[in-house]
N, C-alpha and C positions, 0 to 999 in steps of 0.2 A: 569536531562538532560545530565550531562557530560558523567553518568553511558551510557546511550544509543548509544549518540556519541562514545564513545571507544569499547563500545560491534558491533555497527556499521562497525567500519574500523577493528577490531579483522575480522570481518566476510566477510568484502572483500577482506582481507590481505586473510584468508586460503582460501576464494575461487578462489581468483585467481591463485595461485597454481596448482589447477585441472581445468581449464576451462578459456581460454585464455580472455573470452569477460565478465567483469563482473565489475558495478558500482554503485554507489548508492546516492540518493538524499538527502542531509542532509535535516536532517528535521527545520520544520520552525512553529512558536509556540512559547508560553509560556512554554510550558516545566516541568508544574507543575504536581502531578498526579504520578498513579500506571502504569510503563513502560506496553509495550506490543509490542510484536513482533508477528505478522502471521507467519504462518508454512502452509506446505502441499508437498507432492509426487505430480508429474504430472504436467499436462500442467493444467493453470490455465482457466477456462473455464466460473465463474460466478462472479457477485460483487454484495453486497447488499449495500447498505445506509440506514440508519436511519437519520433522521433530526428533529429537532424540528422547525415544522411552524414560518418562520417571524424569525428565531435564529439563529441555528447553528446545528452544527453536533453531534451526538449524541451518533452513531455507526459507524463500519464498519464490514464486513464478507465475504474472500473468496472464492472460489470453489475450489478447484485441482479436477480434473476429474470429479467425481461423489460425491465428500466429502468435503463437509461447513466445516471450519476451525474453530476456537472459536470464539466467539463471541469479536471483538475489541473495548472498552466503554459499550455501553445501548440501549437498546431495548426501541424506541419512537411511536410517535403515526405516524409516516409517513413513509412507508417501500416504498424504491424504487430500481429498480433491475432491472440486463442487465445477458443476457445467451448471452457468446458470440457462433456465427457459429465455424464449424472447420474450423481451420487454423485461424481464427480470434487472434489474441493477442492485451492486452493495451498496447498503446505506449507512452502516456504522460497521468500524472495526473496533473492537476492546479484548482486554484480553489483563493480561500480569506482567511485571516486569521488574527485577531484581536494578534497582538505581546502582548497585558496583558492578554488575557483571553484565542479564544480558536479557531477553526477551526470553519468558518463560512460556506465555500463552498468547493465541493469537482465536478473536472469535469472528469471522467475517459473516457478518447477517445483511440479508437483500428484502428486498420491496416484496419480496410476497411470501416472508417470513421463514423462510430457512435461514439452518445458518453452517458453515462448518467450524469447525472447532480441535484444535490441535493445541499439545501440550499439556503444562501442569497449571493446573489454578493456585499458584502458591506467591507470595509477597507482593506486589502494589499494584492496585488497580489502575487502568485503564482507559479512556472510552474516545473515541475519535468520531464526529459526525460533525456534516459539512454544515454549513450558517446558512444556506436555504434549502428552504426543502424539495427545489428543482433539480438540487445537483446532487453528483452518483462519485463513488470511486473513481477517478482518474490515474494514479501514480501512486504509489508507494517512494516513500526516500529514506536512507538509514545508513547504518555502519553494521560489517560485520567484522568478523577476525577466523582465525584457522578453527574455529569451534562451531560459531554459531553468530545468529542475529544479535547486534549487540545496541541498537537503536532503530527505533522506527518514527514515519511519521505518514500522515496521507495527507494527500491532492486530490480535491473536489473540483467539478466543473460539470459544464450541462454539456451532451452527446450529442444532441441536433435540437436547434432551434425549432419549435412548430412551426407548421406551415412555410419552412423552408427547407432548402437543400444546403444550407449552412452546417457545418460539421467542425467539430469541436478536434485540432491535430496534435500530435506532440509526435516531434522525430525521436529516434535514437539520440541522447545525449551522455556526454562519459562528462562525470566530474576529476577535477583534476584538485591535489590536493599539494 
């Protein structure tokens, strides 16, 4: 957990450097489990969930553009998923989360008020939303284990500057523990 938290603020510390508006939700969890960080170019555009019925979380998995990101946890029996419209961005994720075990519920809500919603509503709340109101879902980072999600957290940051062709990047990155 501590490794993520420092890889975490490592990665807001260089980005804010090149990009004035960028913040990031500590994550909330157990903390146990093999790190994992999302990556992806582009404007973030789908979200998958996996859940285990009556449980918990299981998976998660990006979009940028047109390209699914790897795979975050495990592939369960319950796939549920949001293509967002253009210009649609996530503006908050909340959801529940059992502090011994693991991510119960995940609610990802966008700019023009949907939202998907996976899991069970059961033990502590949650809410992630970035510190300005320019910046959209960038990253996901957490822990999973042979089960399920067992920490989360999000990365905020602006898509494209206005009036420019400035474009907000993150490569493929593996945490190493």
């Amino acid at each position: 957990m501590l490794s993520i938290l420092l890889f975490s603020a490592a990665w807001v510390a260089c980005l804010a450097e090149s990009n004035e508006f960028a913040s990031y939700s500590p994550a909330v969890g157990s903390g146990h489990g093999t790190p994992f960080l999302s990556s992806g170019e582009g404007i973030l555009t789908g979200v998958k969930v996996w859940e285990v019925p009556n449980s918990h979380i299981a998976g998660i998995q990006l979009r940028h553009d047109n390209n699914w990101g790897v795979l975050l946890g495990l592939i369960s029996t319950h796939e549920l998923s949001i293509d967002l419209f253009e210009g649609e961005t996530i503006t908050q994720v909340s959801g529940k989360y059992n502090p011994k075990d693991r991510i119960c519920q995940l609610i990802f809500e966008t700019s023009m008020g949907r939202a998907l919603i996976a899991g069970q509503p059961i033990q502590v709340s949650f809410n992630f939303y970035p510190h300005h109101m320019e910046e959209e879902l960038r990253m996901l980072s957490g822990t999973f284990d042979t089960i399920g999600i067992t920490s989360l957290g999000a990365h905020w940051g602006i898509v494209a500057l206005e009036g420019t062709n400035q474009t907000f990047k993150m490569n493929t990155t593996e945490l190493h523990v």
